[in-house]
N, C-alpha and C positions, 0 to 999 in steps of 0.2 A: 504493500500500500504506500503510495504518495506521501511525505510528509507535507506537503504543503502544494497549495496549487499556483497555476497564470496567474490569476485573476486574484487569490490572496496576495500576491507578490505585487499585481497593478493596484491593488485597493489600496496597498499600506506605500504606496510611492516608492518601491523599490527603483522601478526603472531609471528617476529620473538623475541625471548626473550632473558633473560642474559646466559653467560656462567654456563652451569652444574653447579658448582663447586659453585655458586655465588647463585642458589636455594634457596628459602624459601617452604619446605615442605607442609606449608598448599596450598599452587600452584596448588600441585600433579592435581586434579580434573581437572582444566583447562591447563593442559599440554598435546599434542597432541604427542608426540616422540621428540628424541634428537637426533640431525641431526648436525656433527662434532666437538662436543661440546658446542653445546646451543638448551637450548630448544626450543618447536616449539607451540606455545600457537593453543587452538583449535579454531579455527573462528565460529566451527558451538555452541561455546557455549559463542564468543563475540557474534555475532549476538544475542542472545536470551535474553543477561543478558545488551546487548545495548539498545535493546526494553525495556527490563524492565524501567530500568532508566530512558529512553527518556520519557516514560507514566508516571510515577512518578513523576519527573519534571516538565511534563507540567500543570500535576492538581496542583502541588505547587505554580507555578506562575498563572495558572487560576481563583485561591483565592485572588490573591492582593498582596504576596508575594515576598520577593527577595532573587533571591540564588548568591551566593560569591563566585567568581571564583577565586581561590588560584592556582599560577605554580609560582615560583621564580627561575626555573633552566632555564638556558641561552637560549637553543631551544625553549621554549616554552611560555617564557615569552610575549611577542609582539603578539603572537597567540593569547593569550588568552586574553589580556590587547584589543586584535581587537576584539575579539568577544564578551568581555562582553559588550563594547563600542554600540557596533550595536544592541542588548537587550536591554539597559539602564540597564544594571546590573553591582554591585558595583564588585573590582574587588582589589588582593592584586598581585603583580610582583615585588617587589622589595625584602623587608625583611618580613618576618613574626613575626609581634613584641610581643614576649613574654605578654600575656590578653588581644590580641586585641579581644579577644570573652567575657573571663572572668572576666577582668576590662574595658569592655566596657565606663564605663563612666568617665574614666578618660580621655580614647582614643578621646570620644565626646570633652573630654576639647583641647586637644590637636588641633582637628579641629577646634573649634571655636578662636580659637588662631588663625589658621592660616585665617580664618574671620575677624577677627578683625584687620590684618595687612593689608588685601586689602582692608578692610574701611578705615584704615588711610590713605590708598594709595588715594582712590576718594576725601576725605574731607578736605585734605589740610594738616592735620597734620603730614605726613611725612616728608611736605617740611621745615617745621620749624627745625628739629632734623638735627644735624652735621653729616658730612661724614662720620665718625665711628659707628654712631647709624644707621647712612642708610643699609652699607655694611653689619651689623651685622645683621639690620631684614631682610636685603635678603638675608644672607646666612641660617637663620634660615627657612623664608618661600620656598626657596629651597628644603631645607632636609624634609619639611613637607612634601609638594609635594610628594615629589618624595616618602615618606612611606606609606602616607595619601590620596594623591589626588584621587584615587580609588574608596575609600569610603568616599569622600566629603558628599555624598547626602544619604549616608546609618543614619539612625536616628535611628535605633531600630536594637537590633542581627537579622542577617539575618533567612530564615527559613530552610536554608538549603546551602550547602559545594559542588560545583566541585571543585575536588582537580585532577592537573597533578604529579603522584609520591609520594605517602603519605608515601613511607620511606625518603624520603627527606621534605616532609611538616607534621612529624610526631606529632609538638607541635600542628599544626592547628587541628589534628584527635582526639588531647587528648582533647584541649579545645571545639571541638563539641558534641566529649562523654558526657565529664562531663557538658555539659546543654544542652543534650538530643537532637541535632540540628541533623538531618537525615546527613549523609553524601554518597556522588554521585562519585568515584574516577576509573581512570585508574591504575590497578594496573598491575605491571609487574611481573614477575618470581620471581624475588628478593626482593618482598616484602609480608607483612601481608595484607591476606583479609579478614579474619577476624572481623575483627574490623569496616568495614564499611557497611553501611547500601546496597549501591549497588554497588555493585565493577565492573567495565568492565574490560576483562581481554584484555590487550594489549599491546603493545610496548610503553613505556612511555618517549624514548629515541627521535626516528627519527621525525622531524617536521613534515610531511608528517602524518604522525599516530597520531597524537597528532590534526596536523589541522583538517583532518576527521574525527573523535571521537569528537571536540570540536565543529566544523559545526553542528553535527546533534543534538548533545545536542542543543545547540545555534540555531535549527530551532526547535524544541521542546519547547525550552521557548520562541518562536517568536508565534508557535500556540495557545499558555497557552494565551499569550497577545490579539491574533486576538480573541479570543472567549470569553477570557474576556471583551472586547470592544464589540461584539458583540451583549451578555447576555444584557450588561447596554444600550444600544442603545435599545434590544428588552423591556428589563424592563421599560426606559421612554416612549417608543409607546404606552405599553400597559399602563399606568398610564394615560399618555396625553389622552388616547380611553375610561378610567375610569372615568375622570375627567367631559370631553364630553358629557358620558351618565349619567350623572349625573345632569349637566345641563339640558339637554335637557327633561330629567325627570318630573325636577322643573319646566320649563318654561312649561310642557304638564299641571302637577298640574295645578298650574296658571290659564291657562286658559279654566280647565273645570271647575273651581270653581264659582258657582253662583255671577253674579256682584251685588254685593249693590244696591240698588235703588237709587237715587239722590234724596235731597229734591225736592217738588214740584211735582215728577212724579207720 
């Protein structure tokens, strides 16, 4: 079945692109005509390259995996910050901080800082520190938050990149190149596609286009989950059924095995 159809994709203004003028050339292929000065992206070849992705995606998370939803421009940030949310997947909306793929472990330190200040918070030792040391670590765990909180729970590089706008989240594209991370992006008119692993060609502007391209990804990595769960539920049945016959084996042994005689008999 379709995840999504033409006319979902016309309705929510996917098709439409940037001004002529504002073009990125390698586009040209997913460009459908230029209708008063902006282009008109081809739906029959979002559809095709949304499937791809969606299928892609979902065997990625059906491995165990976690993919990083990157958007920090204004529309689409809470979009995306909802949907990775409703996944459990880690998720960046604020800034994009210059190695947070390529000095990952510093980043990890960073978060465990901000760990560490909500333990002092339960154990008492915040309350001993003066008014200036309070103010100070909450305006720091603030700013963590708010860079950080995202990827609280992320422990390892992720295994893969949805990106809203990768001329605008162009460091996130360079740092998944350079350590080989698939990347999963909407790209519009006016950007490089190129460079990513599966590009969906779409409006990457209007919220509407942005929520419907992030739903069906975000029910893609929902079925990656259900069938992951699935697999491990079938895999301890059949374990538990192994185990069983295995028993039942030994206890069959057992009891065709010739009894001892007892003294005296």
């Amino acid at each position: 079945m379709a995840r999504t159809t033409y006319q979902d994709l016309l309705d929510a203004g996917v098709h439409f692109g940037h001004l002529t003028r504002k073009w990125d050339p390698k586009m040209a292929k997913y460009i459908f005509m230029e209708r008063n000065g902006i282009h008109i992206i081809d739906l029959n070849k979002t559809l095709t390259k949304l499937e791809e992705a969606a299928s892609a995606i979902k065997q990625i998370v059906k491995s165990g995996r976690k993919v990083l939803f990157v958007a920090t421009k204004k529309q689409a940030k809470e979009i995306i910050a909802q949907q990775a949310k409703a996944v459990n997947m880690p998720f960046v909306t604020e800034r994009w901080l210059g190695g947070m793929l390529t000095n990952f472990t510093t980043v990890r330190k960073s978060i465990k800082k901000m760990s560490t200040i909500d333990k002092m918070q339960k154990d008492g030792t915040y309350d001993v520190l003066s008014k200036k040391e309070k103010l100070m670590i909450q305006r720091e765990r603030i700013k963590l938050e708010s860079l950080l909180g995202g990827i609280a729970d992320l422990n390892r590089l992720p295994a893969a990149l949805f990106i809203i706008d990768v001329k605008k989240e162009h460091i996130a594209v360079t740092e998944a190149i350079k350590l080989s991370i698939p990347t999963f992006a909407m790209v519009d008119t006016n950007s490089d596609p190129s460079n990513i692993d599966f590009p969906i060609p779409a409006n990457d502007d209007a919220s509407k286009s942005i929520s419907l391209i992030a739903g069906i990804i975000g029910q893609a990595i929902q079925e990656g989950l259900d069938e992951r769960k699935r697999d491990k539920e079938d895999e301890a049945e059949k374990e538990a059924a192994a185990a069983k016959a295995k028993v039942d084996t030994t206890e069959a042994s057992e009891a065709k095995r010739p009894r001892k005689a007892k003294d005296g008999e």
